[in-house]
N, C-alpha and C positions, 0 to 999 in steps of 0.2 A: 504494500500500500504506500503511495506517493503521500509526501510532507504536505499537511496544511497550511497556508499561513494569511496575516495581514498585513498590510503596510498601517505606520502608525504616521500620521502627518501633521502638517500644522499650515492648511491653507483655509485663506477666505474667499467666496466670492464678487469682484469686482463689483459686478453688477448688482448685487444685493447693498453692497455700499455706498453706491453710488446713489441707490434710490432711498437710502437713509437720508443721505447728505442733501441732498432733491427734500424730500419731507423736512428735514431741521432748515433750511434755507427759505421753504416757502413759511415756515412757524415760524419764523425772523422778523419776515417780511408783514407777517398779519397784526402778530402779538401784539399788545398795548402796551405791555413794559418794555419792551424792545424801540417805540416807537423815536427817532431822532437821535438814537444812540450810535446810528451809523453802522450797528451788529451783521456782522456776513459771515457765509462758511465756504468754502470755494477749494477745488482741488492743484492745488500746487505741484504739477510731475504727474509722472504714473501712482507713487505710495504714498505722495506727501498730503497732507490738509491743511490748509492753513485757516483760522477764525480770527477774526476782528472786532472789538469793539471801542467805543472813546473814553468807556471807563473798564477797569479794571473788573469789576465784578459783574458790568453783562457780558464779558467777554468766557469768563467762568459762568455765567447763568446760559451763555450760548452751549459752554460745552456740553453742561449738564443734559441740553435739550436735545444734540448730537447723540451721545451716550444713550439716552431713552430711546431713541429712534433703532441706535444698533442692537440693543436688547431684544428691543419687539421684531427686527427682522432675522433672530437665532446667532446674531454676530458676537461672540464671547469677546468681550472689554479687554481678555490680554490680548486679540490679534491689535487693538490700536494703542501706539505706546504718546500719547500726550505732554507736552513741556508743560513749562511753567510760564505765567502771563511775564510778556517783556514788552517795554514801555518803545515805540517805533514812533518819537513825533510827539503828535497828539494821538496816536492810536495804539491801544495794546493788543500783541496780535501773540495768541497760542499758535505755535506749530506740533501738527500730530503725522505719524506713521501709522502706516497698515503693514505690521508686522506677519512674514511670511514665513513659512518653513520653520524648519528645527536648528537650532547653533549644532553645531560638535558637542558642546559643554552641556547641553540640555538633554541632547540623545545620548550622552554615555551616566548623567543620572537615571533616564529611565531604564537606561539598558541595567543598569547597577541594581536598581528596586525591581525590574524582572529576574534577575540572577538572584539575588537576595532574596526575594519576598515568592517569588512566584512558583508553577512546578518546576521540578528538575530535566523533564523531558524540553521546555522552551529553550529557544533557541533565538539571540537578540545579534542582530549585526546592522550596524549602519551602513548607509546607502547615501551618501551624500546629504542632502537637508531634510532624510525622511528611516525611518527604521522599518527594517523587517521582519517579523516573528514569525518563527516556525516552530511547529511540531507535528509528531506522530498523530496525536490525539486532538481532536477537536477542541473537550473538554476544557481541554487543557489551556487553549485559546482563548476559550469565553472568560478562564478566570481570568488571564491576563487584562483582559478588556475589561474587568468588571477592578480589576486592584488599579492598573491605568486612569481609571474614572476616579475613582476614589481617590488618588495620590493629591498632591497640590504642585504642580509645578508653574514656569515662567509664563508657557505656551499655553496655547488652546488647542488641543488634540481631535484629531478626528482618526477616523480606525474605516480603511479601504481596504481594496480589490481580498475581500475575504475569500478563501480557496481552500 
C-alpha cells in the first residue's frame, strides 16, 4: 500500500482580499465617523496595503474595520502582518502585508511538534514554503491535522492535496 499524505500550507486568496479591502473602503467612504477624516485603504504592490487617515486613531478605527471584513471572508488575521500608525505630513498612514507561505523557521517548528507530539509512523519534510506529511496510515494523518489545528503558531495553516 502506497504512502498517504498532505501538504501543510500557509496561503490566502487574493481575490477574497481584495473584496474585503473593496467592503472596508466603501465603509470608509459611507460611515459618519469616518466622514472629512480623509480615511482610505488602497492596495500598494501585489502584498502591500497601505491605510490613511489625518488622525491617528481613524486610521487604527480604519484598521479595525479592515480586520472585521477579513474575518467575515475566512481570512485568518496572521496571513496580514500590520505596522504601527506613522505620522507622513499631515496624514498617518499604516502599512500592512499579506503574509504568504511558510519561513524555514516556522516549518521546522511544526515539523518538531509533529516529531514530538505526533505518531511515530508520520513523516515531516519541507518543500520549500510549504510541508509535507506522510504516512502509512491515514489515521495517523487526521491526528496530525487535528494537533496542527490545535498548536499556536506564527502562520495560518491550511492542510491540501490530501492523498
Amino acid at each position: 500500500m502506497a504512502d498517504s499524505s498532505f501538504d501543510v500550507v500557509s496561503k490566502v486568496d487574493r481575490q477574497e482580499v481584495d473584496n474585503a479591502l473593496n467592503q472596508a473602503a466603501k465603509e470608509l467612504s459611507t460611515r459618519y465617523d469616518f466622514r472629512g477624516t480623509g480615511a482610505s485603504i488602497e492596495w500598494s504592490g501585489e502584498e502591500k496595503i497601505v491605510l490613511q487617515a489625518e488622525a491617528e486613531d481613524r486610521v487604527k478605527a480604519a484598521l479595525e474595520v479592515f480586520k472585521e471584513k477579513l474575518i467575515r471572508r475566512d481570512i485568518s488575521l496572521k496571513s496580514f502582518d500590520a505596522g504601527d500608525p506613522q505620522q507622513s505630513g499631515k496624514v498617518y498612514k499604516i502599512t500592512g502585508e499579506i503574509v504568504q507561505g511558510i519561513s524555514q523557521e516556522n516549518a521546522k517548528k511544526i515539523s518538531k511538534k509533529i516529531r514530538e507530539e505526533g505518531p511515530k509512523s508520520v513523516k515531516a519534510q519541507i518543500q520549500g514554503d510549504e510541508l509535507r506529511v506522510s504516512s502509512k496510515n491515514r489515521d495517523d494523518l487526521q491526528a496530525v491535522i487535528s494537533l496542527l489545528k490545535g498548536g499556536d503558531f506564527d502562520v495560518a495553516l491550511q492542510f491540501v492535496n490530501y492523498r
